[in-house]
N, C-alpha and C positions, 0 to 999 in steps of 0.2 A: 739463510736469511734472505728477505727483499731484496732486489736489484738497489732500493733506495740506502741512501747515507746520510737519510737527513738529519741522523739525530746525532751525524760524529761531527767533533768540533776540531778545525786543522788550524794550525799556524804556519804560515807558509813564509822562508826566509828565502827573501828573490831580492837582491839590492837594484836590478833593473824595472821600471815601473812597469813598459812595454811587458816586459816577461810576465810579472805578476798581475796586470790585466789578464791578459791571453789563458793563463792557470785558474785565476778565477773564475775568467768564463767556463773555462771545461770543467771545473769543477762544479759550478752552479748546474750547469748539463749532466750533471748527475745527483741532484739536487740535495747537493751541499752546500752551502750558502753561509754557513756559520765560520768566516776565515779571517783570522788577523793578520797582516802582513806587516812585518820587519826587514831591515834593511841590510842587519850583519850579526853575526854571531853574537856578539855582545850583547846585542838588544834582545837576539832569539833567548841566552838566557836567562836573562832578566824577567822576561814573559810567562818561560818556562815556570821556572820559580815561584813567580807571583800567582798565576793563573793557568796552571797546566792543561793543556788542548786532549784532544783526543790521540791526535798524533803530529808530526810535525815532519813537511815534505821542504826540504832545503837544497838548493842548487850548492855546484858545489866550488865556487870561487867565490869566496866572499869578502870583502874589506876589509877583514881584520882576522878572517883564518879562512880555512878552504872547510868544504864538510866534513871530511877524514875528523878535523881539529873537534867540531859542533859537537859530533855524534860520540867522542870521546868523551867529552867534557859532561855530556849526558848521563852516559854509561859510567863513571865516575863517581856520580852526585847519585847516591840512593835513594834519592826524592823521583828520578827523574830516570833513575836505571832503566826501566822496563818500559817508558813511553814507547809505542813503535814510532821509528823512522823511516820513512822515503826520501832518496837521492836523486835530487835530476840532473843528467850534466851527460853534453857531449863528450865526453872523455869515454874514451872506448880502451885505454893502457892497463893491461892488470896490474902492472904493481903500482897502479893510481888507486884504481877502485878495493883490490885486495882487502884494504884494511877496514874498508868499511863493510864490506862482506863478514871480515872476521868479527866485528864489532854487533853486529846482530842486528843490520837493518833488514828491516820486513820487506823490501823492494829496489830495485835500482830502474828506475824510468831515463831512457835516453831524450835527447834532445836534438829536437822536435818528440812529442810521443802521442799517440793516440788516443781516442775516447774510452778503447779498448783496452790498452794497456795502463791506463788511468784505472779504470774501473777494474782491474785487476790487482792492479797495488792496494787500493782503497781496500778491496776484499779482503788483502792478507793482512791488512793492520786490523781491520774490523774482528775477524777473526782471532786476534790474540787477544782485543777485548773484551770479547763475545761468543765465546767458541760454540760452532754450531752443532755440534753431533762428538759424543765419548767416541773410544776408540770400540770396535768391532771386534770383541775377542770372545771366544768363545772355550771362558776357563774364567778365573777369579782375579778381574783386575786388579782387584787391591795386592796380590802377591806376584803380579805382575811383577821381573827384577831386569832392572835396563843398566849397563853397562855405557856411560857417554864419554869418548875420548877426544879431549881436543887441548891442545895447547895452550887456546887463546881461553881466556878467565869469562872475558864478554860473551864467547858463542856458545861455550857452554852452559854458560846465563841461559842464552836465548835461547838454545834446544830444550832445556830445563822446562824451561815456561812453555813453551810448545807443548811437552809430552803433558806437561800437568794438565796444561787443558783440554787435553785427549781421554785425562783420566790417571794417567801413570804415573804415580807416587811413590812409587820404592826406587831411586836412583840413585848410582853408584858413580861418581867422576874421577877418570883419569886424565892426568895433562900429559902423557906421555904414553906410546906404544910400550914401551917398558911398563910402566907402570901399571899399565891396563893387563899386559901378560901377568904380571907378578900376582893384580886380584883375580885373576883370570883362573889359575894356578890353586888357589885359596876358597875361590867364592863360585857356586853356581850361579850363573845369568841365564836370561830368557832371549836378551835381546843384546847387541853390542851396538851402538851408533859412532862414529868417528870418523875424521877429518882425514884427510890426505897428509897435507904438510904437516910434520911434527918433528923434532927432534927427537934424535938417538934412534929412532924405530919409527919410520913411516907407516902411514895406513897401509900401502901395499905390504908392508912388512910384518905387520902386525897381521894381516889376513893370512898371508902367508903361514905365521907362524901357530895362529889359532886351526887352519886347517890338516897342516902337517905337524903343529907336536902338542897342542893343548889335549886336553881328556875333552873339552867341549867344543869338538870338533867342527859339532852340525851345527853350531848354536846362528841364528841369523845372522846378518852383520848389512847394516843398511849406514853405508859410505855417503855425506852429506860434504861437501866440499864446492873450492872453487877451481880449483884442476879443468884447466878446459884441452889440456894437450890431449889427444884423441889416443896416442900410441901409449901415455903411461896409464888414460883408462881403460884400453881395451887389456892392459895388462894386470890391471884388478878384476876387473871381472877373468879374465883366467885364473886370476889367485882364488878365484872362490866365492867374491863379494855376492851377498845375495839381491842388493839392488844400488844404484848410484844416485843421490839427487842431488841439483845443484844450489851451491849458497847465492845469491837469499833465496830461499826456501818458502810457497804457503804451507800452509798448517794440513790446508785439505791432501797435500800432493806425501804430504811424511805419513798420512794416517791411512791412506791408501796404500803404501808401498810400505808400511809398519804392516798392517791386516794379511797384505801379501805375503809376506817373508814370515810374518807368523801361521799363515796355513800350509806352505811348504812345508813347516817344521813338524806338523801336524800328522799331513798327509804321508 
């Protein structure tokens, strides 16, 4: 797509006016110009509701919930599930941000953040609306078979909608390492995508156990998490992981590293 975003429509939930000038302007700088601005959750979803935006970038302390709460309440509401979200907020604590990563926001923007990391978030929400290019395979997408393991109900939502708009329509979801071994066990897959954190059987665990006891040993396995400890991922990738990406995730950086790990399997 153009650099331009004039045609996506944002609602921006900033309860400080200062802040929400400042946003506006940068946003106008990349000439988007079409912005509602709200003061607190409550209001954002009322707005939502009545007149749903193209996506909706929320700070994340707000008068009457924090954004963890927003983007919940979203994800909830089936009207309003698949809107993409951006977070802005100086909060740098992962078990702050965590849940909104697991919730399947298309971006987290720090505070203060640049023209350039603006226009990068803007990309990955454009993207889930708009998707630019199918997925690059070189075989019969429609029997493409993807394996997506996660926990959380919201990120497998969002990986869902990701792959569809790459193309990938035959998917299989486990909420558990376990569970995912047990189809694993049962079912051929092309591809497996899953998360770190899980109960009963971690990702490392589950890599582990698809490269030492499953029959589909070689199958890809592209590890999409929020795992930033450097020591428990350089020990997946020893387990075998064929690529890492980190949550929130663009669309362009899973279908690249999807294409990749499907021509290893290939070659």
């Amino acid at each position: 797509m153009s650099a331009s975003f004039s045609d996506l429509c944002v609602l921006l939930v900033e309860p400080s006016a200062v802040q929400a000038r400042i946003i506006r302007d940068q946003l106008a700088g990349l000439d988007l110009t079409r912005v509602d601005v709200v003061d607190s959750g409550g209001a954002a979803l009322a707005h939502l509701r009545e007149r749903p935006p193209s996506l909706t970038v929320s700070a994340f302390y707000l008068p009457d919930m924090t954004g963890v709460g927003l983007i919940e309440a979203m994800r909830a509401d089936p009207d309003l599930a698949d809107l993409p979200f951006v977070l802005v907020s100086s909060e740098t604590r992962p078990q702050v941000l965590d849940p909104v990563r697991q919730s399947g926001a298309c971006a987290l923007l720090p505070k203060p953040f640049s023209q350039v990391q603006l226009a990068s978030a803007l990309r990955s929400a454009a993207d889930l609306i708009e998707p630019r290019a199918m997925l690059d395979f070189d075989g019969d997408l429609e029997r493409l078979r993807v394996l997506v393991v996660d926990d959380s109900t919201n990120a497998r939502r969002f990986i869902r909608h990701v792959l569809g708009n790459l193309g990938i329509e035959n998917i299989i979801e486990a909420a558990s390492g376990v569970e995912a071994a047990a189809i694993l066990a049962e079912t051929m897959v092309d591809l497996v995508v899953t998360d770190y954190h899980m109960p009963e059987m971690d990702g490392r665990a589950l890599v582990e156990y698809i490269r030492k006891q499953s029959w589909q040993s070689s199958v890809p396995i592209l590890m999409v998490t929020s795992e930033a400890n450097e020591s428990r991922l350089a020990a997946v990738e020893q387990a075998g992981v064929s690529a890492i990406c980190d949550k929130p995730f663009d669309s362009q950086t899973v279908k690249r590293l999807i294409e990749q790990a499907l021509a290893g399997r290939e070659s």
